[in-house]
C-alpha positions in Angstrom: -0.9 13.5 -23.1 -4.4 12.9 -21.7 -6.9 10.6 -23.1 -10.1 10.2 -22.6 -11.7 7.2 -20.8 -15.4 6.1 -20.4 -16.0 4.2 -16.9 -19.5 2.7 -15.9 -19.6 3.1 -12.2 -22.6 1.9 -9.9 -24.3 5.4 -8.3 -22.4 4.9 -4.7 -19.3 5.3 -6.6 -20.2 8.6 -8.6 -21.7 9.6 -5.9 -18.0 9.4 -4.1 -16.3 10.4 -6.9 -17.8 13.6 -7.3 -17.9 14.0 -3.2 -13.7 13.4 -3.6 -13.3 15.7 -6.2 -15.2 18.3 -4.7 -13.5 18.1 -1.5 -9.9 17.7 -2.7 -9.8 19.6 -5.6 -12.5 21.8 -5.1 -14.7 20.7 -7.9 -12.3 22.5 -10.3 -12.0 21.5 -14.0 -10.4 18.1 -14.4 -10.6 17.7 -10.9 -12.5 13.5 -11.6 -9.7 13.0 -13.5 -7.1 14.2 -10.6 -9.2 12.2 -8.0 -8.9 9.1 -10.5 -5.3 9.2 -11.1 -4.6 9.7 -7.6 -6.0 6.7 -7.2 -4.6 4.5 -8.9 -1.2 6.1 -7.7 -2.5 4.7 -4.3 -2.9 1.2 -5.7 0.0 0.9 -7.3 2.1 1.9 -4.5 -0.1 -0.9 -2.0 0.3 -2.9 -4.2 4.4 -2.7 -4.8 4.3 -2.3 -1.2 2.5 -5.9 -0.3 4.6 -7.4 -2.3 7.4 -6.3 -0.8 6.2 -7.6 2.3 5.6 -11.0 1.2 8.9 -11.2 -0.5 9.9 -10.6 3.5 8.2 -12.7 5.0 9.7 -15.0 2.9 12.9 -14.3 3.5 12.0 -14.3 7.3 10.4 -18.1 6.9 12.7 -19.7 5.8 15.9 -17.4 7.1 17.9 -20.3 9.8 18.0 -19.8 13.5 21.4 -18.0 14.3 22.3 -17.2 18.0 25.4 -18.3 20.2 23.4 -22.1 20.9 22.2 -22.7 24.5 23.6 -22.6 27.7 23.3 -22.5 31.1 22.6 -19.7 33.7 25.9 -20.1 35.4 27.7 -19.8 32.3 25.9 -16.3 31.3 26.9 -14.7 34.5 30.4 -16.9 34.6 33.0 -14.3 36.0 
């Protein structure tokens, strides 16, 4: 169900709103709305998404060193 919603945006913004929804959705009927809701579909998928990546990098700090230790050249290519 849609509701209605009354934003106060600085000119430069309805000024790039309108552009959007001109361009995307050719300035059809409900085509603010479509631009806005889009929108926030982007944000919310950035934002899941940079959290996902600091969960990672998380994981990544503090994840031990794992290998097969150190050793010499000789060894490596020990036939």
């Amino acid at each position: 169900m849609a509701r209605q919603v009354v934003l106060s945006l600085e000119d430069k913004y309805d000024e790039k709103l309108r552009r959007l929804a001109k361009d995307l959705f050719d300035g059809r009927k409900g085509a603010m709305s479509d631009v806005v809701e889009k929108g926030l579909d982007l944000v919310e998928e950035e934002s899941k998404r940079d959290k996902a990546y600091t969960k990672l990098l998380k994981k990544v700090r503090n994840a031990r060193a794992v290998g097969i230790g150190t050793f010499k050249r000789e060894e490596a290519y020990a036939r």
